[in-house]
C-alpha positions, 0 to 999 in steps of 0.5 A: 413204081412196082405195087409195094411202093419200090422204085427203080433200085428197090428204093421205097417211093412215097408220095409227098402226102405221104413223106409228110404223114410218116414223117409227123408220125414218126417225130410224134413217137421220138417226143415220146417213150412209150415203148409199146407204141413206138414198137406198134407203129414201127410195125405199122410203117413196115407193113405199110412200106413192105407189105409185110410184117403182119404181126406188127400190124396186129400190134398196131390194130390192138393199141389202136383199137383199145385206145380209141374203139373198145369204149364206143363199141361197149357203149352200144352194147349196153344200149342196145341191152343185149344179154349174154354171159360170154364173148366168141371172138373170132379171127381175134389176133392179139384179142383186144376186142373181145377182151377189152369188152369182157373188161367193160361188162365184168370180166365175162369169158372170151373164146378167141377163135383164129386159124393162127396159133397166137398166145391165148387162143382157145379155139384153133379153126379156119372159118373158110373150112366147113370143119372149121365152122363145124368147130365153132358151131359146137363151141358156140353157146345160146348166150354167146355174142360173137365179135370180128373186127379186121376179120370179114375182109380178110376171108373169100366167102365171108357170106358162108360163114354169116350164113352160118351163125345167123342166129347170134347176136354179133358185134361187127368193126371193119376199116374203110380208110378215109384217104384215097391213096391209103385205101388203094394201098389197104386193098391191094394188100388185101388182095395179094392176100388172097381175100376180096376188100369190103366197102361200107354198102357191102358190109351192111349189106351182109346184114339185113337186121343191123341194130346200129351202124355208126362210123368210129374214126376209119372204122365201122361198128354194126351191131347185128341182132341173130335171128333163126 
């Protein structure tokens, strides 16, 4: 079996664990008609079996994330009484962290920041570029919190770029997979990608002034106070 799961013929391998997870998930959707989930999970699987469909799977991150994290994210927030009048997104996607915040705190404003040209995106800039950090830097404003979530893993230096916007308070959502097979599949996607994986010790170790760090379903939720 070659890393994208394909067997001898290129027919997809799976294991029995697996088999057994699509398939419950699969007839979980055909109960139902919800036509955006089953067109985000759909996605999911593809991206899962191929490797590819990156958009299927930004699909998936958002109904996911404003079903099940936004709320808890808010939450900590509140308790943590932070102040600020706008939101910087960065790699955002589809932008349901920052938007689906922005709900929760009175339709505040969100600047979505992303290499890719997604609808709705207001800043155009590649973080791995010191043009593009001289792009946010300038956008950014000294009542901004900045949120990333799926974002930190997907970038080589993600020090560089922390370095760099220390001084903000920032709102951070990583996934670490609690399944042994399904976090050895994530990571080499992320690799084949070009980018490094993360573990839990990592990530909290970008930030040494963590105001919380809690565990969120796979994913993990620091809130980080900025500091000069």
């Amino acid at each position: 079996m070659n890393e994208k799961g394909l067997g001898a013929g290129g027919i997809i391998v799976l294991s029995s664990i697996q088999f057994d997870e699509l398939y419950h998930l699969l007839r979980c959707l055909s109960n139902g008609e919800d036509e955006e989930e089953i067109d985000a999970v759909l996605g999911l699987t593809r991206h899962l079996l191929e490797g590819g469909d990156y958009t299927g799977l930004t699909r998936y991150s958002k109904l996911y994330g404003e079903r099940f994290l936004v709320g808890k994210v808010a939450q900590e927030i509140k308790d943590a009484g932070w102040d600020f009048s706008r939101i910087v997104d960065l790699g955002s996607g589809l932008g349901w962290l920052g938007s689906g915040i922005s709900a929760r705190f009175g339709l505040i404003p969100v600047v979505r920041v992303d290499k890719r040209s997604w609808p709705g995106i207001s800043l155009l800039a590649d973080l791995e570029t010191e043009e593009g950090i001289g792009e946010l830097l300038r956008t950014l404003g000294s009542q901004d919190v900045i949120v990333m979530a799926d974002f930190l893993h997907c970038i080589d230096q993600p020090e560089d770029l922390i370095t760099k916007i220390k001084s903000w308070n920032k709102v951070i959502l990583e996934y670490f997979p609690g399944n042994a097979d399904y976090r050895s599949s994530y990571s080499r996607q992320i690799l084949r990608y070009g980018a490094l994986p993360l573990n839990s010790i990592q990530l909290s170790g970008l930030f040494p002034t963590t105001v919380c760090h809690i565990h969120v379903g796979p994913y993990e939720l620091l809130l980080v106070e900025g500091g000069k």
